[in-house]
N, C-alpha and C positions, 0 to 999 in steps of 0.2 A: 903611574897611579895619579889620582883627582884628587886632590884636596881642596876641600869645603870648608868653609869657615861658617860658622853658625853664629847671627848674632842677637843683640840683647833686644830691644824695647823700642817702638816709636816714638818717641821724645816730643818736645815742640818744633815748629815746622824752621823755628832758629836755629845754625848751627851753630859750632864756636867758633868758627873762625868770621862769623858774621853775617854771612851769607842762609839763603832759606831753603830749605830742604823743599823737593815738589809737594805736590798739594797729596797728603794721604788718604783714601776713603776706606781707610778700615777693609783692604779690598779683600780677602778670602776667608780672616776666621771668625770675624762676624760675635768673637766668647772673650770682647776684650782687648784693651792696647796693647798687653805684656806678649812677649814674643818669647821663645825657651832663651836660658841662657846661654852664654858664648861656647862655643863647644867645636871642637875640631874632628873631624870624622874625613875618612879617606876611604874612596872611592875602589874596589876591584877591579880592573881593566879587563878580565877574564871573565869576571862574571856580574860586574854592574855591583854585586851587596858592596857593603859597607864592612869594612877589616874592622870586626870587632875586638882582634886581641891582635897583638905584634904580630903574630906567626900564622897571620891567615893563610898566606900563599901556599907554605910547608903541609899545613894543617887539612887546609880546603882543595890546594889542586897538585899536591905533592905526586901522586899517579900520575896525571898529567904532562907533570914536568919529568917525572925518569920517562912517561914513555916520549915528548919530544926530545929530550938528550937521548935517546934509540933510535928515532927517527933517522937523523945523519946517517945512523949503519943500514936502514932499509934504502935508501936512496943512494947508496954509493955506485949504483951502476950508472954508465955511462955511454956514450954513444960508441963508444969502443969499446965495451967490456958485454959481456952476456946479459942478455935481457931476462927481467923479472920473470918468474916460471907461475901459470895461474895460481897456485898458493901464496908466494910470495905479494903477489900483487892484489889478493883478494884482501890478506890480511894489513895491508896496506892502504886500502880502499876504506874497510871496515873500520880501521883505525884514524882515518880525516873525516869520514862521516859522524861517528862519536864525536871525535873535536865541535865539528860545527851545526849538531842535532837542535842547540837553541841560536842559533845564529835568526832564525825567521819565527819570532812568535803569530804567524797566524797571518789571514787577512782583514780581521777586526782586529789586531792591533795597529797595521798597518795600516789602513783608513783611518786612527787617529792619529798620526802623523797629517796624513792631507785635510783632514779637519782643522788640525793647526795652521795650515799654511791657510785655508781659505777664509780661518778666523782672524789673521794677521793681515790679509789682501781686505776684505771688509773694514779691520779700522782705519789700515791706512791709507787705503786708497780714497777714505769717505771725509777722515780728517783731517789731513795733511793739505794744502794748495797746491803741492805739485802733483798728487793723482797718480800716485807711485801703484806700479803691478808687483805682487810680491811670489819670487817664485819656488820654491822647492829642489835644494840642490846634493849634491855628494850624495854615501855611499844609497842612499833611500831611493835616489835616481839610478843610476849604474846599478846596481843590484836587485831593484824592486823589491827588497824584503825590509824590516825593521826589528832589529830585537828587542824593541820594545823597553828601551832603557838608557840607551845611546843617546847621544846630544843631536839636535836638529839645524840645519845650516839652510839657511834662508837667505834670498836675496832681493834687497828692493829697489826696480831699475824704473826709472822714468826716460821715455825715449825721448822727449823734445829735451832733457839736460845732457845726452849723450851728443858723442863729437867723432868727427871722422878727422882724418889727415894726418898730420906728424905727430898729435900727441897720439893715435891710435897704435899706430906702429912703433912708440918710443915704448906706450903701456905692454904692447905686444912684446917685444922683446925682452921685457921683464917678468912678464909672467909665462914666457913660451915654456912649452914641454919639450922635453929634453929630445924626443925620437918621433914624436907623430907632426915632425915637418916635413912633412910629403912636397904640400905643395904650399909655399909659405907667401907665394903673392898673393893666389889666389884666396888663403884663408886670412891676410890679413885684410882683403878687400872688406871685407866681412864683416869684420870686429869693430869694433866704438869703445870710444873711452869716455869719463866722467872728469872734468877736471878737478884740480885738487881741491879750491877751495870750496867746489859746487858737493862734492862727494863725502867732506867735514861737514858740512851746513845740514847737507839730507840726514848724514846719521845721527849727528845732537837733534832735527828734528824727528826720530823716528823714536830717539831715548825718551824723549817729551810725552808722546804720546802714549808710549809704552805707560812708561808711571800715570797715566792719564786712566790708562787699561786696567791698572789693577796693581800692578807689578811695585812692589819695594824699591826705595832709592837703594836699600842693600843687597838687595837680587841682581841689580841692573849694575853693568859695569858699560859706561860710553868711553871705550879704546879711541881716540882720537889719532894721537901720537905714535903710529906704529907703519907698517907698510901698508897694512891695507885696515881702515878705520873700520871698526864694528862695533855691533852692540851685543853684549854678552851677557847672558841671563842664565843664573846658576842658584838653584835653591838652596834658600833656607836648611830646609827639610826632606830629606828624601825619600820623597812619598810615589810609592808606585799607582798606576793608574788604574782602576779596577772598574771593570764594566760594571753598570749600573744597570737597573728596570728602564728597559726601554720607555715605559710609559711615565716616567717618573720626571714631571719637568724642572726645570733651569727655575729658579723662584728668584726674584730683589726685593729686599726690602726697603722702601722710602721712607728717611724720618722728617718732619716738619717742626718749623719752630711753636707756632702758634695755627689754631684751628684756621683763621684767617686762610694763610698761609697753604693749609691742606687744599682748602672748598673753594680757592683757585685753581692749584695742581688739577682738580678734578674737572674742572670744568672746564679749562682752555687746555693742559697738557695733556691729561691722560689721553683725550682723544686722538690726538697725532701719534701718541704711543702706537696704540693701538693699531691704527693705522699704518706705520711705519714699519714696526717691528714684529708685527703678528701679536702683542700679548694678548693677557687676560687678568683683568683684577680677580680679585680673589679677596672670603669675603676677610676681614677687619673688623676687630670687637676695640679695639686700641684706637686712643686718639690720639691725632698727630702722627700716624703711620698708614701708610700703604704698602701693601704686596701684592706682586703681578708675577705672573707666571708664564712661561716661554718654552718653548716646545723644540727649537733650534737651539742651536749652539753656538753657532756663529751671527744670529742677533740677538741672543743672550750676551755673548762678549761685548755685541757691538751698542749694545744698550746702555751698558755697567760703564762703559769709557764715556760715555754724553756728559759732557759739564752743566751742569745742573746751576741754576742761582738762587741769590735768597738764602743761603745757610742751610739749603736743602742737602742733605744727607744720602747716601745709599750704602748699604752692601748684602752679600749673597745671605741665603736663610742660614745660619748656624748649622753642620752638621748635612745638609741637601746638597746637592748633584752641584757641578762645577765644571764650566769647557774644556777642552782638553788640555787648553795650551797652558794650565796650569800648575797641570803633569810633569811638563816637558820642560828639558834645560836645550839653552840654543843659543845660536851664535847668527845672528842679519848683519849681512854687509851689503855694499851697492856693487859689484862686482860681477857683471854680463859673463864674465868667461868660465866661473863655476860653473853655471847652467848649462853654458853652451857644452865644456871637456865632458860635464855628467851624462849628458845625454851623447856625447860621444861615444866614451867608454861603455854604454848601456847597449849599444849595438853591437860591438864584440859581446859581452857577457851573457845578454839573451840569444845569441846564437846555440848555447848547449847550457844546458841544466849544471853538465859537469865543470865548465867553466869559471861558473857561479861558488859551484862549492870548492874549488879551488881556491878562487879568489879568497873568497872567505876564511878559510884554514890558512896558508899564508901568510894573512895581518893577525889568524890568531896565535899564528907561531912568533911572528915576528914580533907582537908585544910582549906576548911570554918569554923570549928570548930578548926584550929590551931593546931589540932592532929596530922598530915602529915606537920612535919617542922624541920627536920634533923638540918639545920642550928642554931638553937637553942635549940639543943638537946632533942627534941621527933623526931619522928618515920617516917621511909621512905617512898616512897610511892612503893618500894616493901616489902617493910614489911608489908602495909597494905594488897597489893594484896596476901602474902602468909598468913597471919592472914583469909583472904576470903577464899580463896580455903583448908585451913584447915578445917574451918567449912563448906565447902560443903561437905567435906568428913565426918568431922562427923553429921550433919544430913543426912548423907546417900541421898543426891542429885547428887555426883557427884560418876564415877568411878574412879576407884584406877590406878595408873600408874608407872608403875616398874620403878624407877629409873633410875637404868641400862641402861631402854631401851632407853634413851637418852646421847651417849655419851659426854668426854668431845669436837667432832669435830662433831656437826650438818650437816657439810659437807667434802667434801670431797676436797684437793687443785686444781681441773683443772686450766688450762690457762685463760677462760674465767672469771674471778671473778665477774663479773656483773652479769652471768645468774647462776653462783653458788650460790648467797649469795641475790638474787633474794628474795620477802617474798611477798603471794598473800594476797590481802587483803579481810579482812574479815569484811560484810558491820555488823555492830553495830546492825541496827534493819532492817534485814531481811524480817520481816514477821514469822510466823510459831506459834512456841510458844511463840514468846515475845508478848503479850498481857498484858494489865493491872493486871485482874487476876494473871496472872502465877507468872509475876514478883513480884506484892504485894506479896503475898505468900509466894516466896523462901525469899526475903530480910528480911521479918517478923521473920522466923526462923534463920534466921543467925545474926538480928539482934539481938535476942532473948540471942542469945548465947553471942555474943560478949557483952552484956549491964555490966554484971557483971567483967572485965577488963578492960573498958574502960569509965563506970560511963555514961551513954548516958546520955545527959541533955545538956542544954545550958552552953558553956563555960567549958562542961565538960573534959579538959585536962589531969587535974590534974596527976590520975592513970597513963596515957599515957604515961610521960616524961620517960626519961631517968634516973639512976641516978648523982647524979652529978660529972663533970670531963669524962661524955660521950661524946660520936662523935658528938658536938653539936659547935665544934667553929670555925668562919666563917673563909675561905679562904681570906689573904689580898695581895697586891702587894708586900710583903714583899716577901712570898715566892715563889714570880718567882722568874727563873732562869737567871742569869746576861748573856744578850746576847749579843754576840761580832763577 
């Protein structure tokens, strides 16, 4: 489970310990400095809400959980024992489709995930001096779907700060996967690596800009100090993203010290606005204010981020439309090899519909079952997805896929980074062969396989965990990075 901390008030830009908080522009509520007060609220793994009383679980997915402690008894067959009889396997089928009915909200939810990404590629690739491509990684990649509530995992790779030779190979063998070493000269030829202090530097610069974007110094956590350094954005507030009037634009509002000061703006800046970003002023009965209006979302963000001078002011209309990414909780690191394993795995998983929804039931068993919880040291939930596509391949359901053939750059760097790093979506349950049947069937066998490493049963974790003193201990505000 997620635990959010909620906090108080934007204060002065002084903290106490001495040092200056980043620069705030009032960036999204636009009705005031007071922020709600401190308040702890915890996240559903199952279902994204928020556990309003102690006994959500029991309360909210209580069926759920007696029917995966039954599951173990549908799945006991074996490759030696009698196979599933079409009723057994349809009710079986029927029963992972239920599970994972909201796993894919749709392909306009899914498009605001790549909206995020192409909103992130626009600031930083425009802000930043090293000209960073920002790309789109885990399960949004490998699965093509989103449920529309999940955290989003972004990566920002600059290729003239990448490196080949022994640090690649040393990185390599630290972050290798456990079985898809097929052919490990050839896929390390491949790989690059960031070095350390170059891969710190990039992501306190990408923290910078972030708070540049809009984002709270208490949204934003810059991980420095971990194995692989990120910047990690988790809301306030958990506000779901809800489709707007299409025709309904992106608005900022500009506040000014003195007239002076406007009847400049208007006359040397707005025009390169204009120019730049596509706006439109709009009219203004107020003095010392402008509002311009934008039709894009991703030069609505990329507008909102411009540092402004002169004690010039912005932020969004009160209560009006907002980009997406301020929907979305996420995690940017500089890390080539998400992108690369994602679009790996996304070849196995679009090969069958039914794959997909395997995959997907699975991690949702396996968090329901406690099995998939890194943060306390068992297992990730791409370590479940490649535990799955292992045993597709060995029950012989899935086809084999040359390592190789997926290098470590999925694309290529053009100009356009939005339509490069672009990912179509792939609807969950299509129609064809996901049917009850089919999918009862494959999961039986896969489940079959996996029961002996992972003790299938109720509460069955145990085997699962880690040993101990593994990657299991939680990230605290300690190890942000002190910013000034």
């Amino acid at each position: 489970m997620s635990v959010v901390n909620q906090t108080t008030t934007i204060g002065s830009d002084k903290r106490e310990d001495g040092g200056f908080r980043g620069h705030h522009r009032r960036p999204r509520r636009g009705d005031g400095e007071k922020w709600p007060e401190r308040k702890q609220y915890t996240l559903c793994d199952q279902c994204g809400n928020i556990e309003e009383y102690p006994h959500h679980q029991d309360c909210q997915h209580r069926e759920t959980s007696l029917l995966l402690d039954s599951f173990a008894e549908l799945t006991r067959h074996n490759k030696e024992a009698e196979a599933l009889t079409d009723a057994e396997a349809l009710q079986l089928g029927l029963f992972v489709l239920d599970c994972v009915i909201e796993g894919d909200a749709g392909e306009e939810m899914f498009n605001v995930m790549c909206k995020c990404q192409a909103q992130l590629h626009r600031l930083l690739s425009e802000a930043m001096d090293e000209r960073p491509s920002v790309f789109l990684f885990g399960s949004c990649v490998s699965m093509g779907c989103w449920d529309g509530h999940g955290d989003g995992d972004f990566a920002v790779v600059v290729p003239e700060m990448l490196s080949t030779g022994a640090r690649a190979r040393e990185a390599r063998k630290k972050n290798a996967d456990t079985f898809f070493e097929y052919n490990e000269e050839t896929v390390n030829s491949l790989l690059t690596a960031l070095s350390e202090g170059g891969e710190k530097s990039l992501i306190c610069g990408v923290g910078r800009k972030m708070r540049n974007g809009g984002f709270l110094e208490e949204e934003l956590d810059v991980v420095v100090h971990t194995r692989i350094p990120v910047v990690r954005r988790k809301r306030l507030v958990d506000q779901r993203y809800e489709p707007r009037q299409s025709n309904e634009p992106f608005v900022l509002e500009f506040f000014f010290e003195n007239d002076l000061q406007h009847r400049d703006f208007l006359r040397t800046t707005l025009p390169r606005l204009v120019e730049t970003y596509g706006c439109r002023e709009m009219e203004e009965k107020t003095r010392c204010k402008l509002s311009v209006a934008l039709d894009d979302s991703t030069s609505a963000f990329r507008l909102f981020s411009r540092s402004e001078w002169g004690g010039i002011r912005k932020q969004w209309l009160p209560g009006g439309r907002l980009p997406e990414i301020f929907y979305v909780d996420f995690d940017i690191s500089s890390r080539i090899y998400g992108v690369r394993n994602s679009w790996f795995m996304r070849q196995y998983l679009i090969q069958d519909e039914v794959f997909r929804v395997g995959n997907l039931f699975v991690k949702t068993w396996s968090k329901a079952r406690s099995v998939n919880n890194s943060r306390q040291g068992y297992l990730t939930s791409y370590a479940m997805t490649e535990l799955w596509i292992h045993y597709l391949l060995q029950a012989g359901e899935a086809t084999f896929v040359e390592p190789s053939s997926v290098g470590a750059y999925p694309f290529a760097f053009p100009d356009d980074g939005a339509v490069r790093a672009a990912v179509v979506h792939c609807c969950l349950q299509g129609g064809g062969r996901c049917t009850g049947a089919p999918v009862g069937s494959v999961n039986q066998r896969i489940f079959s396989l996996l029961r002996p490493h992972l003790r299938l049963g109720p509460r069955g974790r145990q085997s699962a965990a880690q040993p101990p003193g593994g990657g299991g201990t939680p990230h605290t505000r300690r190890d942000r990075v002190d910013r000034r």
